[in-house]
C-alpha positions in Angstrom: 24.8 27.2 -33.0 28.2 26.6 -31.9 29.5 23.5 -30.3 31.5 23.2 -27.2 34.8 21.2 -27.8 37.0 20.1 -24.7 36.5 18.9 -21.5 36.2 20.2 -18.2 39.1 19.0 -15.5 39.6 20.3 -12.3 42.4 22.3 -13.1 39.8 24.3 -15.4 37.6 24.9 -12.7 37.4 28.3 -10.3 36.7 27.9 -7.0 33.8 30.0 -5.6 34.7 31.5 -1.9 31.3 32.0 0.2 31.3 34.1 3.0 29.2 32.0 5.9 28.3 35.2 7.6 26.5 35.6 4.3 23.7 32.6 4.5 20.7 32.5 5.9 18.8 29.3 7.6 16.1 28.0 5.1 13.2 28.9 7.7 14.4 33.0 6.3 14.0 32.4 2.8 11.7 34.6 0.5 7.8 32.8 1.0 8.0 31.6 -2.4 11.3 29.5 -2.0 10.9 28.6 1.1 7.5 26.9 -0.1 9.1 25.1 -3.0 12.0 23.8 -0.9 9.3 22.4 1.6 7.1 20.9 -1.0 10.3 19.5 -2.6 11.4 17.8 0.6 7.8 16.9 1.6 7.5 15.4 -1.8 11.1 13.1 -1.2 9.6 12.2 1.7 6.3 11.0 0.6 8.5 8.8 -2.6 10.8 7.4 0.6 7.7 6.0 2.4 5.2 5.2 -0.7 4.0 1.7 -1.6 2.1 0.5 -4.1 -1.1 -1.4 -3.9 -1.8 -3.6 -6.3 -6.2 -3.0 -6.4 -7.9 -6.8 -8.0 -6.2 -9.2 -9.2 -8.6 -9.4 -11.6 -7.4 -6.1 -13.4 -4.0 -8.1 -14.7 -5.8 -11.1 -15.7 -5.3 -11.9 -19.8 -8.2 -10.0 -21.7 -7.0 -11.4 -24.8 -4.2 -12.8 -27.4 -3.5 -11.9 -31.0 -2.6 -15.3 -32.9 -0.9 -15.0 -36.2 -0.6 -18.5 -38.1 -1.1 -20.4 -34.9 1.5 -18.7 -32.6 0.3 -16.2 -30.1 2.4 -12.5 -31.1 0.8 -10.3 -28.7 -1.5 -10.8 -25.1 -3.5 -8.0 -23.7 -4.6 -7.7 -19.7 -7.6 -6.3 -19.0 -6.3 -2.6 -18.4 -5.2 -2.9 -21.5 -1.3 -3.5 -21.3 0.3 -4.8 -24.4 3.1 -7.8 -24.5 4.6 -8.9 -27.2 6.5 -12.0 -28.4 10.4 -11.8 -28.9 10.9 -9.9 -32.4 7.7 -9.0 -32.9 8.1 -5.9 -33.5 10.9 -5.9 -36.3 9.3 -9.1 -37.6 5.7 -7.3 -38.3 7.3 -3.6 -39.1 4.7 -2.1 -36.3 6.7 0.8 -35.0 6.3 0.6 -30.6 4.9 3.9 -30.5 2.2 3.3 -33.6 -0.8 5.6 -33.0 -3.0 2.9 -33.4 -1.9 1.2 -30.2 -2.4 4.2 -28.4 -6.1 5.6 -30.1 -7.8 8.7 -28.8 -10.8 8.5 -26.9 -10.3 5.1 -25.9 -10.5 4.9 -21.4 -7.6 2.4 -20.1 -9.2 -1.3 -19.5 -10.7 -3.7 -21.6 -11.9 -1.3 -23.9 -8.5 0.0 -24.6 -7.5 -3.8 -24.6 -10.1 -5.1 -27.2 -8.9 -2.0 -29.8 -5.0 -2.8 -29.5 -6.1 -6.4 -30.2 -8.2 -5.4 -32.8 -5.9 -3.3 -34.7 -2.7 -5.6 -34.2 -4.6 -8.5 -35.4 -5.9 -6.1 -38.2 -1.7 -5.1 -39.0 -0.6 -8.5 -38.9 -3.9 -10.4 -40.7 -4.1 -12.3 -37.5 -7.1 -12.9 -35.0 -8.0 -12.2 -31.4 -9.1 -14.7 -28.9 -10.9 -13.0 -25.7 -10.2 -15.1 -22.9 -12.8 -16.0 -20.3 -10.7 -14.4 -17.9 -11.7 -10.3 -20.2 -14.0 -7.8 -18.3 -16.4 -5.4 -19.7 -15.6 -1.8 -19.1 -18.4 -1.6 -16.5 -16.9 -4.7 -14.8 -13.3 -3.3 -14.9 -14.0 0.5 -13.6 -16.0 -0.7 -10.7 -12.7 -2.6 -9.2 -10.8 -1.4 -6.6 -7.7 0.3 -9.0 -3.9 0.2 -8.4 -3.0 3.0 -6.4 0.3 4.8 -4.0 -0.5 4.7 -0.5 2.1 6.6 1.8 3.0 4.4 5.4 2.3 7.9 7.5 3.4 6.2 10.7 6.7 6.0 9.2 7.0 9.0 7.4 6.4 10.8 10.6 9.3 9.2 12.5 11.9 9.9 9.8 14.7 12.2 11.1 14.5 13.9 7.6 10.4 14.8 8.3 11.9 15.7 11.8 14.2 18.2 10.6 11.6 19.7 8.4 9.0 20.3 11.3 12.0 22.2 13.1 12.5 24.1 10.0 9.3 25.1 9.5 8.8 26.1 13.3 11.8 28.3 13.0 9.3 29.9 10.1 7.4 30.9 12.4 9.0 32.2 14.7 10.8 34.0 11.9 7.7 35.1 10.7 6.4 36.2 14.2 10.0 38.1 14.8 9.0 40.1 11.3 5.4 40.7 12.1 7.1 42.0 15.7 9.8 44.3 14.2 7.3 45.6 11.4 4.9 46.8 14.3 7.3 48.4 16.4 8.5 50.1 12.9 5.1 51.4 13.2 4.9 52.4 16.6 7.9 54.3 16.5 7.0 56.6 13.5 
């Protein structure tokens, strides 16, 4: 392999003369591209004019704490998230991405929760409290779940949605000027 030395300046770069006669609107590209560039865009909308909603409050509520020598290191929610004291991690040698806080098999919640706990407590010889506050598994997939909902009212008034629904009705009546000039092709052979 060889490495690349230098650096690039201005003065090292080539300008590249396009001829404008030369491009065509978007609404001509190949099917293929012009698909990806609208499901691109349509996905940069969607992101612009997302929010998130939160599901129960329930799902974020303490499942349980790992206490080593009286002093509470680690405190699982009920879908399972991890958070840890300052230094735990250098302090107890458990490397972040440890397979065991991330086991196979195990579904996100308190399940996932009560094997984390399990195994930190297990690392670090301490125990696990379950607060009153931990679900079952049955408990926790029953509740109404985090989730992305897109504000539609306002996507569809965005100038940048606006410009795409001109672009894709120049597609077809691109498309409809090709079917056109394919069937006179026909006609006149």
């Amino acid at each position: 392999m060889t490495a690349i030395s230098g650096s690039i300046t201005l003065s090292n770069l080539t300008p590249v003369r396009v001829d404008p006669s030369q491009l065509k609107p978007v609404s001509e590209l190949p099917e293929k591209a012009f698909q990806d560039f609208m499901q691109r865009n349509q996905t940069f909308l969607e992101s612009r004019h997302s929010n998130m909603q939160p599901g129960d409050s329930r799902l974020s509520e303490t499942y349980a704490e790992v206490i080593v020598n009286g002093r509470v290191v680690a405190t699982l929610d009920n879908n399972g998230y991890l958070q840890t004291a300052n230094g735990f991690y250098s302090q107890s040698g458990i490397e972040p991405g440890n397979a065991g806080l991330n086991p196979h098999n195990v579904p996100k919640g308190p399940a996932l929760a009560q094997a984390r706990a399990e195994y930190l407590a297990e690392l670090t010889g301490g125990t696990v409290l379950v607060h009153n506050t931990a679900l079952n598994q049955a408990t926790y997939e029953g509740l109404e779940q985090p989730k992305v909902v897109v504000d539609q009212m306002a996507l569809s008034q965005d100038p940048w949605n606006l410009n795409l629904l001109k672009i894709q009705q120049a597609r077809q009546e691109f498309l409809q000027q090709q079917a056109e000039s394919a069937q006179a092709s026909l006609l006149d052979t």
